[in-house]
C-alpha positions as CSV (number, residue, x, y, z in Angstrom):
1,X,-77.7,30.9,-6.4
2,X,-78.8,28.0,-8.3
3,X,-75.8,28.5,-10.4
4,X,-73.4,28.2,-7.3
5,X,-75.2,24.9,-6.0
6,X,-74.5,23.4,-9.2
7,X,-70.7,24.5,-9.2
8,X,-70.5,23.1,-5.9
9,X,-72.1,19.8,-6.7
10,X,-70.1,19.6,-10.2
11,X,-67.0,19.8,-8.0
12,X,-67.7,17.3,-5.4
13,X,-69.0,14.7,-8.4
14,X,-65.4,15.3,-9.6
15,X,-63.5,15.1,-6.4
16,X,-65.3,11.8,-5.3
17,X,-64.3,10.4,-9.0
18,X,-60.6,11.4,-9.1
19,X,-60.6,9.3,-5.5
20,X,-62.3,7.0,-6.8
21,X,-59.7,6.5,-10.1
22,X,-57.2,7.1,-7.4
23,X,-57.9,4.0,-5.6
24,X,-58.4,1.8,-8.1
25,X,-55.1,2.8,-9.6
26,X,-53.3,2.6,-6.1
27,X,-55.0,-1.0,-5.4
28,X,-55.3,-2.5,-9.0
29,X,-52.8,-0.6,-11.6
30,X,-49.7,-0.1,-9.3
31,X,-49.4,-3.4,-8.7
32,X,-49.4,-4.6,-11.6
33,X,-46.8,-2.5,-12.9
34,X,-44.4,-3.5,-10.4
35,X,-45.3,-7.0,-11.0
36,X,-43.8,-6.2,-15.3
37,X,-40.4,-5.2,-13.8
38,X,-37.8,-7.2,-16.0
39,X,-36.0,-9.8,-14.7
40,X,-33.0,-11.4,-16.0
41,X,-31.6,-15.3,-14.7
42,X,-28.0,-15.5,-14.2
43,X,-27.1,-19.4,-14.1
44,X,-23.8,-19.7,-12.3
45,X,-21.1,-22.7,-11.6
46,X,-17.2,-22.4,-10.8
47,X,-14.6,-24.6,-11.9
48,X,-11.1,-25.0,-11.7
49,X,-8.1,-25.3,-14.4
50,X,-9.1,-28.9,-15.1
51,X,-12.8,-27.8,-15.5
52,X,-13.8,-29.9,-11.7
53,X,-16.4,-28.1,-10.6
54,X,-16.4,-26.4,-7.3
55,X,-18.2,-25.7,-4.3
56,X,-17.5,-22.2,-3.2
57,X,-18.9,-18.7,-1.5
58,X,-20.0,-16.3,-3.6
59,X,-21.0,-12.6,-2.5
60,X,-23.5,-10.7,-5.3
61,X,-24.3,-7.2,-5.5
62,X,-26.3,-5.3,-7.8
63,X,-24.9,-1.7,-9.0
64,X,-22.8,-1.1,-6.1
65,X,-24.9,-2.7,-3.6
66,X,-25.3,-6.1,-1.8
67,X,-27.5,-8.7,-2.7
68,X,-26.7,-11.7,-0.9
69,X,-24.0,-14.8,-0.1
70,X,-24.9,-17.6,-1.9
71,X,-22.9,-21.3,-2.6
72,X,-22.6,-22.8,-5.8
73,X,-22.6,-26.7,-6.0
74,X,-20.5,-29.2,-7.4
75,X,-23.0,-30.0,-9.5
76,X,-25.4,-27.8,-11.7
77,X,-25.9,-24.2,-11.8
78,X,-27.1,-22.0,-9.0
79,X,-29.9,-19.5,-9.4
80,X,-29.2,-16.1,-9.5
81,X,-32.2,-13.0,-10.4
82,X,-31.1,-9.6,-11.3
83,X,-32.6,-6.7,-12.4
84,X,-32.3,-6.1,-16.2
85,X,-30.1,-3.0,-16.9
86,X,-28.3,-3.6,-13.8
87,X,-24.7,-4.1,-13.3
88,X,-24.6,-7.1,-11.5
89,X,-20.8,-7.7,-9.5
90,X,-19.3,-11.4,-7.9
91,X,-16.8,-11.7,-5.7
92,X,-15.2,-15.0,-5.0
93,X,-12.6,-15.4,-2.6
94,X,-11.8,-19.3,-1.8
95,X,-8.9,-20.8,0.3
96,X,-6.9,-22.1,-2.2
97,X,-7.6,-19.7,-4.9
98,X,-7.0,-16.2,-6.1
99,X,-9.8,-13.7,-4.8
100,X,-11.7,-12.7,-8.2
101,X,-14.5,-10.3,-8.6
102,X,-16.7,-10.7,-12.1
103,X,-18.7,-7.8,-13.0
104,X,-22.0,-8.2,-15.9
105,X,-24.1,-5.9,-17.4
106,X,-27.8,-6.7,-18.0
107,X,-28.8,-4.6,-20.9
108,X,-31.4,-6.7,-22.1
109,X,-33.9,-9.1,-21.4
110,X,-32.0,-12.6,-21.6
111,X,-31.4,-15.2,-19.5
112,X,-27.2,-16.1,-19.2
113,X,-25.1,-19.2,-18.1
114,X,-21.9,-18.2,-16.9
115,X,-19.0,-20.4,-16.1
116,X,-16.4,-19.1,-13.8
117,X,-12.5,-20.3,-13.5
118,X,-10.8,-19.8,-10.3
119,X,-7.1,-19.8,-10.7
120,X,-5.2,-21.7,-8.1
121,X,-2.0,-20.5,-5.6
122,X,1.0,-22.5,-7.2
123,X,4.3,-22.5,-5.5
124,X,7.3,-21.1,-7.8
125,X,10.4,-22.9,-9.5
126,X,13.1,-20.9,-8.9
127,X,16.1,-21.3,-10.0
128,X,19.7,-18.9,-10.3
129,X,23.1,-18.2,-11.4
130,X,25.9,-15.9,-9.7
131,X,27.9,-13.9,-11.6
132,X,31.0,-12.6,-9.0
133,X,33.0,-10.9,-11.8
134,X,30.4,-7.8,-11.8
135,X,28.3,-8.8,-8.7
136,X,25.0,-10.0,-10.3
137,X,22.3,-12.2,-9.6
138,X,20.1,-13.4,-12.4
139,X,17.0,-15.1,-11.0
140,X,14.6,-17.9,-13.1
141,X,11.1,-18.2,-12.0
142,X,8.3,-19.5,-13.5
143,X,4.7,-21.5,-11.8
144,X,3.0,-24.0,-13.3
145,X,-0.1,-21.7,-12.5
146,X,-0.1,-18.6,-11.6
147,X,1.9,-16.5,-8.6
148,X,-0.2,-13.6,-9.2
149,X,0.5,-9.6,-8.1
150,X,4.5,-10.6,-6.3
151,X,6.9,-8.1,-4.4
152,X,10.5,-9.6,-4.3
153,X,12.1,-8.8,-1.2
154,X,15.5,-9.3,-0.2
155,X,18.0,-9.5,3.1
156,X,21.7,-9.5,2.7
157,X,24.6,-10.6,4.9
158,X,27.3,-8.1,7.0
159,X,29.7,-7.5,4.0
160,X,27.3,-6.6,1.3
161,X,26.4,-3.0,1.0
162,X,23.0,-2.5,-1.2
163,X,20.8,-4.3,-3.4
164,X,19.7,-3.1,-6.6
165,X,17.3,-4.1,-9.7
166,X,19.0,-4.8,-13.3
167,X,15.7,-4.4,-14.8
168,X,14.8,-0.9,-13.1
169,X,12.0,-2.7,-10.9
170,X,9.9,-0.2,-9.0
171,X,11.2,-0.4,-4.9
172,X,8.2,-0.9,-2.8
173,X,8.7,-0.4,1.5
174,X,8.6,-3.3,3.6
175,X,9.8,-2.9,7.1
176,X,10.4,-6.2,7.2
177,X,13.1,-6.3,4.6
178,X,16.2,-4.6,3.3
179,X,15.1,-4.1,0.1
180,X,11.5,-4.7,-2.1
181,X,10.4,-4.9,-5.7
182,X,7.4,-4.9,-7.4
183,X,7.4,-7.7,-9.8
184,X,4.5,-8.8,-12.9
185,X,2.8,-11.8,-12.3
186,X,4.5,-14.9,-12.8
187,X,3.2,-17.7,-14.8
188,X,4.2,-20.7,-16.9
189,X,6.3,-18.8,-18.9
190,X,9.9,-18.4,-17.4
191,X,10.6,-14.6,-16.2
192,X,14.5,-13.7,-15.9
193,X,14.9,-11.4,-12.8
194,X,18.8,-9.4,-12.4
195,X,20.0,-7.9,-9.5
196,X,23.4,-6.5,-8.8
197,X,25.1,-6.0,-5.0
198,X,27.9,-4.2,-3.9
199,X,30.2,-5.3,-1.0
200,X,32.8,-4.3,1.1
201,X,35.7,-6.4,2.4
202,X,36.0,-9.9,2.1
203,X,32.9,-11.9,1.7
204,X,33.1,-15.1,3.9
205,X,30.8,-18.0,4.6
206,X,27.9,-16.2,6.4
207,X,27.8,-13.7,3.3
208,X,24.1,-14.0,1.6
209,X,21.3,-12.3,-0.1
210,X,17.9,-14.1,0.3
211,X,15.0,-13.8,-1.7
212,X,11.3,-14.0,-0.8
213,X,8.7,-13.7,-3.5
214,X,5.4,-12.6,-1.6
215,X,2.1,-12.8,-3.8
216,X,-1.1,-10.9,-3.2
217,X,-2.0,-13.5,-0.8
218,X,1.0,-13.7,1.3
219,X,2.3,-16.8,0.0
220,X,5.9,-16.6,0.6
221,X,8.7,-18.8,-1.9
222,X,11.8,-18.1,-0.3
223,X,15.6,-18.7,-1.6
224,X,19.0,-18.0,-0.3
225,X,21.9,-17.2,-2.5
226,X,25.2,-17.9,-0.5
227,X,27.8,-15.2,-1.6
């Protein structure tokens, strides 16, 4: 009997200890552990192709999911804590400027300054020859910038027939338009662009083909080729 009381007392001393450790763990230990998570401080600014720095809306999420909006300044470096080991993801999109979405892994414990470049919308220099021998068009574009992501699409007058790429550009559907192309990003170097037509009759003064070079924005840089 004696033997049973002691079991029982043994069991309860134990009991009211493990609580005990319990709750010191829960109150003191636990805390403290979360407080030694690893943080990493991204410094952030955003400039443009001359280096001016901007004021702009940035949206930050952490692996996959959102963080919060935040402005930068046009002067200094915004603040921005992340989690180390995290994949940390900004997307920028400004009036003016390309959308562009940065993406940074924080494998280790140290702190980063990060400058950003938005690239500006530029307008495009066309320029073109017509070849009525064999019924081509060879376009000249360039940007001073960029004229990022374009579809050329085209409209044509009552004699000509069809449209067609020279460079066996990729046709993309637009409702709007007779014909579309998918078309590399244009930039400072000149890109030469061919397309041949086919007619029937006799083309006359309201013959055309037009041209509108749509970017990933919607910009539109429009010419007309008169036939």
């Amino acid at each position: 009997m004696k033997m049973m009381k002691s079991i029982i007392f043994l069991s309860v001393v134990v009991v009211c200890i493990s609580s005990i450790l319990f709750f010191v763990y829960v109150k003191y230990e636990k805390p403290l552990q979360q407080l030694n998570i690893d943080y990493v401080n991204l410094s952030i600014a955003v400039f443009d192709e001359k280096f001016n720095q901007l004021t702009v809306e940035m949206s930050v999420f952490s692996d996959g999911i959102f963080q919060q909006n935040i402005s930068t300044t046009s002067s200094g470096f915004v603040l921005i804590k992340t989690l180390v080991n995290s994949t940390v993801t900004i997307n920028i999109d400004e009036e003016g400027y390309y959308a562009e979405s940065f993406e940074y892994c924080n494998d280790r414990i140290q702190n980063k300054r990060i400058n950003i470049e938005l690239v500006p919308i530029d307008s495009l220099n066309i320029s073109y020859n017509l070849n009525h021998q064999v019924n081509q068009i060879n376009l000249t574009v360039f940007s001073t910038s960029e004229f990022r992501n374009p579809i050329v699409c085209s409209k044509w007058g009552l004699h000509v027939i069809w449209l067609k790429s020279a460079d066996n550009l990729k046709i993309v559907l637009n409702d709007s338009y007779d014909r579309c192309f998918n078309v590399d990003t244009i930039n400072s170097t000149a890109s030469k662009i061919s397309f041949i037509y086919e007619n029937y009759g006799v083309l006359d003064d309201s013959d055309f083909i037009s041209f509108d070079f749509i970017d990933e924005k919607n910009n539109i840089e429009h010419l007309n080729v008169k036939l």
